[in-house]
C-alpha angles and dihedrals in degrees: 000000000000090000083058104052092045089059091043092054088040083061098056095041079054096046087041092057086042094054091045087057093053096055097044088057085046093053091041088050092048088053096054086047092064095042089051087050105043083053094055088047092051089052097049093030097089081203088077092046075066128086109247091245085063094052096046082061098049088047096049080053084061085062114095112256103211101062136348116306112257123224086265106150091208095052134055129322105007079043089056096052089054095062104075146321088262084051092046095050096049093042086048092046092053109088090181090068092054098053100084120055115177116191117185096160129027110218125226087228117111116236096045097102081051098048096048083051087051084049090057093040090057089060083067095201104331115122114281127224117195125185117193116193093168148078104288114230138177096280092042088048093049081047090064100036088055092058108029094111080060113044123107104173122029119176116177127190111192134191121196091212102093121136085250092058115230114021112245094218108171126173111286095188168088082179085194092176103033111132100154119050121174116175107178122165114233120218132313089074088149101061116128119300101268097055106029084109135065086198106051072151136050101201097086083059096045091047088052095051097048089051093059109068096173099053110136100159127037135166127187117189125190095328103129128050116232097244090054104091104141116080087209116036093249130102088250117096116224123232115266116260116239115217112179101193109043109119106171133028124171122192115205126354125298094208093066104031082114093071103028098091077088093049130118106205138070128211090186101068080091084063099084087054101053137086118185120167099165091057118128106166122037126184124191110175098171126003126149104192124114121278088246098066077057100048077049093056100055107033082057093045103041093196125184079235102182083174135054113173113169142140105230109245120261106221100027115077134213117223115182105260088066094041086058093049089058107055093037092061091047095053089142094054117123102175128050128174123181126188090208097179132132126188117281107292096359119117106193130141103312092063098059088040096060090045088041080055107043084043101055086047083051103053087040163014111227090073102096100341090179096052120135112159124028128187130177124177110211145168095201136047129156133211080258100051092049076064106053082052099051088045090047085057092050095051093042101043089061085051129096092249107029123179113277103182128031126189137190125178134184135214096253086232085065109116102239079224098059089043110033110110113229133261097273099044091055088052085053093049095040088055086057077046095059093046102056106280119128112224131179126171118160131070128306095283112027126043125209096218106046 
């Protein structure tokens, strides 16, 4: 009995060797096979007829083009990796598809912080771009604390609705490399009072900004409430904070200006606490401060400003001592646009500051010497204002730097009857027309004058 059952477990030692080799063989002939077969791949894919370099360009072409990718596994660059071993190589191997990352949810799956980590890692050390469209919480926070000395573009969309109620977002800098810095709130703007802002405060802004030396564009878009004027809560008003290299900042959203005369938020509150000399576009869509705050602003920045895009505040109103001010203090400014519109049937200050203005450039020069393109939108003009236009474009077009683009637009509620200059007013503009001058007064989509 015992001779058998040694024999017996000496079997199955042997079968078991035996089996092991097998598979062995088997492993070692499945992977020749897929030698065989990515070489056959490679032979019949044109992608591989290509240099690498070339490759790394078509694949940067699979990238959107209008914001970062997301970690989406049907779309570039996850998509690319999932092709073949030749396509995941070369995606791998391509730090430029790596640099932009766009979140817009955060899903409940483990592993997805890791893998947007992985995704930066993968940039190696170019400069990174992160879009957030979603609640911020502790592991996106750390995300972007991790990164913040390499971010160069950061756009945040933020929404005040989170289980823990307000988001407690503080500076996570220094954000050494940011150029580019978009904060936007996201919905629920008319919560109740004391929480229809992400920003009751603007030190959080102002943090972010300081820490970003290399800013040079910034937009900030319905993130205060009007009443809220003070960056920390107390009666005491903050000293401005200087940034030297800030070149643009747009306030609001120029998309929906339009309609932002409805609106309930202000994005130019952060205007009293800011000194930028270097600015050379500003864009206010929406502010209802007093012009004032504004005159302050730019006689204590002193910036070379070239643009000046902004919608006239409603219940402030511009008399012309201000209006001066301002234009004396942008007399390097070549392009103005006013949103000059009040609400249906309403005349209130923007009226009388469009006409202030197209009256001063009417009676000189010296307003605006440097002007080149000028567009108001407007709900109301006059025959008489149609003049002054047409004798602003004689004076300038014998100057050494004449007007060479006009444009009127109307509210698309105007009726064409109550706007529509008259027969010999068209032959006058069509004459600038002929000259050089671009001219456009109409509505968005249909000019008078054409």
């Amino acid at each position: 009995m015992d001779i058998t059952l040694s024999l017996l477990r000496a079997k199955i030692v042997e079968l078991d060797a035996s089996i092991e080799a097998q598979k062995s063989a088997l492993q070692d002939l499945e992977l020749q096979r897929n030698n065989a077969l990515y070489q056959l791949n490679s032979k019949l894919d044109p992608m591989a007829r290509l240099p690498l370099e070339i490759v790394s360009i078509v694949f940067a072409y699979c990238l959107p083009d209008s914001a970062p990718p997301t970690p989406n596994p049907g779309m570039a660059p996850i998509l690319l990796v999932h092709i073949c071993r030749l396509w995941r190589n070369v995606a791998l191997a391509t730090p430029t598809l790596w640099t932009g990352l766009c979140i817009k949810s955060v899903p409940r799956r483990e592993g997805f912080i890791e893998l947007c980590k992985t995704w930066y890692m993968s940039a190696r050390s170019l400069p990174l771009s992160l879009t957030l469209h979603c609640p911020l919480g502790p592991p996106l926070e750390a995300l972007v604390k991790e990164h913040a000395h390499r971010l160069h573009d950061l756009d945040l969309t933020l929404c005040s609705y989170n289980k823990g109620g307000l988001p407690s977002w503080r500076a996570q800098g220094p954000y050494s490399s940011l150029k580019t810095l978009t904060l936007r709130f996201g919905n629920c703007l008319l919560a109740r009072p004391g929480r229809n802002a992400i920003f009751r405060r603007l030190d959080d802004i102002l943090q972010m900004i300081s820490e970003a030396p290399q800013l040079s564009h910034c937009l900030l878009s319905e993130l205060f409430h009007p009443r809220s004027v003070h960056a920390n809560g107390s009666d005491a008003d903050p000293k401005p904070l200087t940034h030297t290299s800030l070149r643009t900042l747009r306030l609001g959203e120029p998309k929906r200006i339009l309609a932002s005369i409805d609106t309930k938020s202000s994005s130019a509150a952060v205007l009293p606490y800011l000194s930028l000399p270097a600015l050379e576009r500003l864009d206010i869509s929406y502010f209802d401060i007093p012009p004032q705050q504004l005159v302050a602003f730019l006689s204590r920045s002193s910036p070379p400003l070239v643009s000046l895009r902004m919608n006239m505040p409603e219940s402030q109103p511009w008399h012309l001592d201000s209006l001066l001010e301002c234009l004396e203090l942008t007399p390097r400014l070549t392009d103005l646009e006013l949103f000059c519109i009040p609400r249906a049937n309403a005349v209130d200050s923007r009226i009388c500051a469009f006409r202030t203005l197209i009256e001063l450039m009417e009676q000189t020069e010296d307003v605006l010497p440097n002007l080149r393109n000028l567009t108001l939108y407007v709900r109301v003009f006059a025959r008489e204002d149609y003049l002054r236009l047409i004798t602003i474009l004689i004076c300038r077009q014998t100057s050494h730097t004449p007007l060479e683009s006009l444009r009127v637009i109307f509210h698309p509620n105007v009726l064409k009857s109550h706007v529509e200059p008259d027969d010999e007013v068209l032959v006058a503009l069509k004459v600038f027309m002929g000259n050089g001058v671009l001219i456009h007064v109409g509505f968005e989509d249909r000019n008078f004058i054409a």
